[in-house]
C-alpha positions in Angstrom: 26.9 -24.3 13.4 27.1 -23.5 17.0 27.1 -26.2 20.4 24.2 -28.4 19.9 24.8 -29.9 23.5 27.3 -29.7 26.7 28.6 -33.2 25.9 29.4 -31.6 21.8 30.9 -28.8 23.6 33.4 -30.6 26.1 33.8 -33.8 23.1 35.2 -30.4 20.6 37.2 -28.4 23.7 38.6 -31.9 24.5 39.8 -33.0 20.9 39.1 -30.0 18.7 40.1 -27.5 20.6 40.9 -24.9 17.4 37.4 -25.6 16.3 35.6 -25.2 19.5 37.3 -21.7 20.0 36.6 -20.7 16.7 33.0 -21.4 17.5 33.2 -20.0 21.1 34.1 -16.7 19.4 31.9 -16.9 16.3 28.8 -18.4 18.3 29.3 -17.9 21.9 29.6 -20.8 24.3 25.7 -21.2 25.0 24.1 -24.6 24.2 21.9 -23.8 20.8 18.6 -25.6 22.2 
């Protein structure tokens, strides 16, 4: 499931930050629109 908006993205860096690098690599860091 990758970054459905900038405000998921900083919320996950912010508190998750395992989960959103996982993602980051997985997904890429572009916003899913």
């Amino acid at each position: 499931m990758p970054f459905r908006s900038v405000k998921q993205r900083k919320y996950l860096f912010a508190n998750k930050p395992k989960l959103a690098k996982k993602w980051a690599k997985k997904y890429g860091t572009k916003v899913k629109k």
